[in-house]
N, C-alpha and C positions, 0 to 999 in steps of 0.2 A: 723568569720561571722560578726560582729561588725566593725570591718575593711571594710567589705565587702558594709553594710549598710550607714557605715559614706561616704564611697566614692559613694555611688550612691545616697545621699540626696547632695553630693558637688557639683556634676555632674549639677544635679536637677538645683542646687538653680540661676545660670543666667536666665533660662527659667522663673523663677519668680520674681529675682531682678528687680530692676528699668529698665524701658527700652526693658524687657523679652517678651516672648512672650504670656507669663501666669501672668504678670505682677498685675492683679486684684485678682489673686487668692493666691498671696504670705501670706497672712493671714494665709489661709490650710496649707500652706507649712510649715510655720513657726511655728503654733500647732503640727506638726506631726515630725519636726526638735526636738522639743523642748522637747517632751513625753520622747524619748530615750536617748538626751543629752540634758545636761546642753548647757546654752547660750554661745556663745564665748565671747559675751560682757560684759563682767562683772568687777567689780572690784577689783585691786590687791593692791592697798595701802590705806598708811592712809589719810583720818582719819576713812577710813568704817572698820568694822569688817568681816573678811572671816569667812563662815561656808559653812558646809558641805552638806547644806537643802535650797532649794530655792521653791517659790508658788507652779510651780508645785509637788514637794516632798511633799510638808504640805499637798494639798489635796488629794495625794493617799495615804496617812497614815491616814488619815480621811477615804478615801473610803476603805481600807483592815479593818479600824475598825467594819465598819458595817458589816464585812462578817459572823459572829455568828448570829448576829442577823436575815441576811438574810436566815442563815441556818436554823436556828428555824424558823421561820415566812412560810419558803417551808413547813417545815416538818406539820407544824400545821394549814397551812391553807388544804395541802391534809389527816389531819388526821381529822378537820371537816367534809370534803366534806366524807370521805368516812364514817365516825360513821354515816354521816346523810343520806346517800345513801342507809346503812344497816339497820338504822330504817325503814325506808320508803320500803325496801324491793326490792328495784335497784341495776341491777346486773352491771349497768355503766352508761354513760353517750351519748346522743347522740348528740354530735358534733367535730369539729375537735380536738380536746383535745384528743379524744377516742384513735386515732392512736399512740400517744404517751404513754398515760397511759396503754393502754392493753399488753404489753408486762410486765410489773409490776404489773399490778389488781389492785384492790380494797381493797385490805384488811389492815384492819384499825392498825393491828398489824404488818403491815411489816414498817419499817421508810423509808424503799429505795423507797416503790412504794406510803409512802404519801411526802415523798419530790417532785418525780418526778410530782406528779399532783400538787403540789403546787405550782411548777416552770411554771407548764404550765400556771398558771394564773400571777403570778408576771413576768415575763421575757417578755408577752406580752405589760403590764405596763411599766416595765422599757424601752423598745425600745420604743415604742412612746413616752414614758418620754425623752430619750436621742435624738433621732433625731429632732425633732418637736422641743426641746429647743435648740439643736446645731443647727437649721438651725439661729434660734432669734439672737444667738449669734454669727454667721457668717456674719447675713447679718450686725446688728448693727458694728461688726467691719469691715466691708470690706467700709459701708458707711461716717466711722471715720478712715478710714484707720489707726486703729489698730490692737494689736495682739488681736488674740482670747484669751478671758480670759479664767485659768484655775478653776473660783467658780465657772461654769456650774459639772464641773465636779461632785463635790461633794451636789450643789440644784441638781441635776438630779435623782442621789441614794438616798439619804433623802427624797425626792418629793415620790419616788416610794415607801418610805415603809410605809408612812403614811396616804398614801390613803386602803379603804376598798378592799378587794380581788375581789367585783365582780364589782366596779366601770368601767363604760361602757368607752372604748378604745378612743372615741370621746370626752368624758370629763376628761380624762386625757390629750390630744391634747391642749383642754380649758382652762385647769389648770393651766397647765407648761406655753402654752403660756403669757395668766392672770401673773403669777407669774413670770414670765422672762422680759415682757415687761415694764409691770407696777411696779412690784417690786423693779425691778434691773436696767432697762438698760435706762426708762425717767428719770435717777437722772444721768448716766453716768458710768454704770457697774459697775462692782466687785469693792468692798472701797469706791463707792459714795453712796450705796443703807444704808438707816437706817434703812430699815425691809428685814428682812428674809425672801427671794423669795420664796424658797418651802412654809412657812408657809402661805406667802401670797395668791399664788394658788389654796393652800388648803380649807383656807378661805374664797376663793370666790368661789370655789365648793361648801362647807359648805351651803351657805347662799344661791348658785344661783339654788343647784339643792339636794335639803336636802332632798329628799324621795331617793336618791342612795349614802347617804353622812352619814345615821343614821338612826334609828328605828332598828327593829330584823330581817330584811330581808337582809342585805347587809354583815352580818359578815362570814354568809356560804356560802361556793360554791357551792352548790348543789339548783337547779330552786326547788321552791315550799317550802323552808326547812324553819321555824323561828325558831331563837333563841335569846333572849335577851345579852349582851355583861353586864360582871360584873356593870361596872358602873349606866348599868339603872337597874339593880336587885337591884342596892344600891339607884338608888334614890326611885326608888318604894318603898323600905324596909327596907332600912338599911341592916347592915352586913345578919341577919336572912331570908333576900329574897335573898342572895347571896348563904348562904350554902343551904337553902332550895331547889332552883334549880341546887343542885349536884356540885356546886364551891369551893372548898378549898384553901386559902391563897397560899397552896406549887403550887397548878395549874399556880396560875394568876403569882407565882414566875419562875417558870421554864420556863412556856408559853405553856399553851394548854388548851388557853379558846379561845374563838371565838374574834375578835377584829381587829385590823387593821396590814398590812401584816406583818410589824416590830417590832411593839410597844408591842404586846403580852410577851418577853419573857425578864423579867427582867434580869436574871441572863446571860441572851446574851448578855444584853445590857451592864452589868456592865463589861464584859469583854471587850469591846471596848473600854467601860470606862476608864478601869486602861491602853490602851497601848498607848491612846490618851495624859491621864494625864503624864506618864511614859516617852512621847517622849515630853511631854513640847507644844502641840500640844490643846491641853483643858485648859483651865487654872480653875484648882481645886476648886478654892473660888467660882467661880461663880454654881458648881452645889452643895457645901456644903450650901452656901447660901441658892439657890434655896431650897434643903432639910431641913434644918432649918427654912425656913419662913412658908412650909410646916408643917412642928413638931408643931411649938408654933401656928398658925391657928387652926389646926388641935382640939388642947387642949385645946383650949380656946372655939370654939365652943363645943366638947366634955362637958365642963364645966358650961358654958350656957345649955345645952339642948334645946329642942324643944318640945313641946305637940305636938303630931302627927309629928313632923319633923323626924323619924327616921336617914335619912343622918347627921344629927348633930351627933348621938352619934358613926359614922363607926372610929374606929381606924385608928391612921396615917399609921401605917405600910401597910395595905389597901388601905389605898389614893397611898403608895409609890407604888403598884404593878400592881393598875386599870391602866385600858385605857395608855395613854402614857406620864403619868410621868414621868417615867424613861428616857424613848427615851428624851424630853425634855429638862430634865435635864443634858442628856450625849452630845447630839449633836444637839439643837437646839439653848436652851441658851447660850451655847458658842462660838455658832459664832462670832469670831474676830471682824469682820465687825460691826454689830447691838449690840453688847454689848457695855456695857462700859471698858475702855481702865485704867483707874487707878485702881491699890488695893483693897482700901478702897471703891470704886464708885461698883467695882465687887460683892464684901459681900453684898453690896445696891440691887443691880442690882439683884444677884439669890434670895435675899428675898422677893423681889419685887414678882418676878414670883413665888415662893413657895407661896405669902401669894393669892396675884389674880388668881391664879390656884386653891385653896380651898375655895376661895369667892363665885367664881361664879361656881364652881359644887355645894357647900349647900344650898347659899342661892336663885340662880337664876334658877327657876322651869324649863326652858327652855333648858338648856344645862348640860347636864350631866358631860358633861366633859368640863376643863376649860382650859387646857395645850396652846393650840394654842392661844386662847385671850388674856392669860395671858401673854406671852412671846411676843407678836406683844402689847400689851400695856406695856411693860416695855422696847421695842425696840424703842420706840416714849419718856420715858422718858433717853434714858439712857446718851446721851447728858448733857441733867440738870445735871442730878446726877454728871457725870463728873466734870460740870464746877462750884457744890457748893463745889465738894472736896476739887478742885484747890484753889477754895477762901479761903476756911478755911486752906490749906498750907500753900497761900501764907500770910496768918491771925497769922499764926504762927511763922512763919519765923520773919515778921515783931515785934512781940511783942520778940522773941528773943533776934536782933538787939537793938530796944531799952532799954531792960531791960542790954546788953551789955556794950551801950553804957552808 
């Protein structure tokens, strides 16, 4: 079969080559060549090094990581909708969602039938996420007469698990666009962008349309339902407004509190983690950083107190499982791209983000959660950082040499 396929993308490819008759559309051709095999153009000697993994391989080992995560994020966004269905005394839903879920029901005890209603609301997200960004990304290469780049692939799946379950289908269109245009593609695509397109889209949902972006109406799928999301029980009250309203540490760890479609399920998360870190695909310093800058924040506030400030005294391990630290940590912060690119600049780089991820959940009344400001402000320094390393290498080196000489 494979045989089968190579000869009919060979077949194909004059009709798009130069001169073809599809000649404007080679771009598609050549994404769609490219998914199944490797490039022919490539290099065989020295001085480059052969390996076995090329961009597009990197970003579908990114995207199989998220797959836990997306599995939990189904399961728990339909095991909301239906606990709050059963409070409220609703025996389903009326819209087209129903056709789908009714073969599986409601019931908040089966996992089959709270996945399926969970997918019905993420898979809608995801496809306007993917199309609406793949058109940006089509047209920006068809009018640079480049290849379509493969970082849509992996902002498209990240964009989709970070947004709230009931964010309205129009504003994720908004978002991705926001974040694909302006993010990514006015600096000149994938490797020229220094912020994180998903997170950028994000943040300008965030800020453009913050009554479906936060507060206690946007973390259930069920019309009419409130519930608070850990993080604002913790700014209201510290840890004690967290278990008070029925939240337990192992919840927010496993992932079945209310919150955003991916970020809820740490222990999803960390399994992407290790196969990300394991294929050399993450690079480790920058989310122990991030965790560390995290810890000693954490501690230090803890240590200060607050009169009335309860959020000063919540525990890091707490901070580690709210809202979407983890997700951040595993697959935000270590974006290739907007990270910083030396060793020692990385260890900078994730403490960065662990320490302005804890700044501004305690100390800024406004935003409960800090993950996304945090990491789009240490993507604006991560450059600097970079290039004080290099100075002090090349700081080093130098006093070497003369002490040599």
């Amino acid at each position: 079969m494979a045989k089968g396929l190579r000869g009919f993308l060979d077949r194909m490819h004059p009709l798009f080559a130069k001169g073809g008759k599809f000649e404007k559309y080679y771009v598609l051709y050549e994404m769609v060549d490219t998914i199944f095999y490797s490039p022919g153009d490539v290099t065989r000697g020295a001085p480059h090094v052969r390996d076995g993994i090329d961009l597009k391989r990197t970003m579908i080992y990114v995207w199989l990581a998220t797959f836990p995560a997306i599995l939990m994020g189904a399961w728990n966004v339909g095991f909301q909708a239906n606990v709050a269905l059963a409070s409220m005394g609703a025996e389903g839903i009326d819209s087209w969602r129903a056709m789908f879920i009714a073969p599986f029901g409601y019931d908040a005890s089966n996992h089959l039938a709270n996945v399926v209603h969970g997918l019905t609301y993420w898979i809608p997200i995801y496809f306007v996420t993917f199309v609406v960004g793949g058109l940006w990304e089509v047209l920006f290469a068809g009018v640079r007469n480049h290849e379509v780049n493969e970082g849509f692939f992996v902002t498209s799946i990240l964009f989709s698990l970070i947004l709230a379950p009931t964010t309205p289908l129009w504003q994720v269109a908004l978002g991705i666009s926001f974040g694909v245009v302006i993010g990514k593609e006015i600096f000149g695509g994938t490797g020229k962008n220094f912020l994180n397109p998903a997170l950028v889209g994000r943040a300008f949902l965030y800020f453009a349309y913050p009554a479906q972006q936060s507060g206690d109406q946007v973390w259930v799928a069920a019309d009419g339902y409130t519930q608070a999301s850990a993080l604002s029980m913790a700014a209201e009250g510290g840890v004690s407004s967290i278990t008070d309203g029925g939240i337990t540490w192992m919840q927010t760890f496993i992932g079945s509190v209310p919150g955003s479609v991916g970020e809820v399920s740490t222990i999803a998360i960390l399994i992407g983690g290790a196969f990300l870190m394991y294929t050399g695909i993450a690079n480790y310093r920058i989310t122990l950083g991030m965790f560390a800058g995290m810890i000693g924040t954490v501690l230090l506030f803890n240590l200060i107190g607050g009169e009335g400030e309860p959020y000063f005294d919540v525990p890091w391990y707490w901070h580690f499982t709210m809202g979407g630290f983890a997700f951040g940590a595993v697959f935000m912060a270590t974006d290739p791209v907007s990270s910083s690119h030396t060793n020692a600049g990385r260890w900078i780089f994730g403490a960065l983000c662990g320490f302005m991820t804890v700044l501004i959940r305690v100390v800024n009344p406004a935003f409960p959660e800090g993950v996304m400001l945090a990491i789009l402000f240490a993507n604006i320094f991560a450059p600097l950082i970079d290039y004080f390393v290099m100075r002090a290498n090349m700081r080093r080196r130098e006093a070497r040499t003369l002490t040599a000489a």
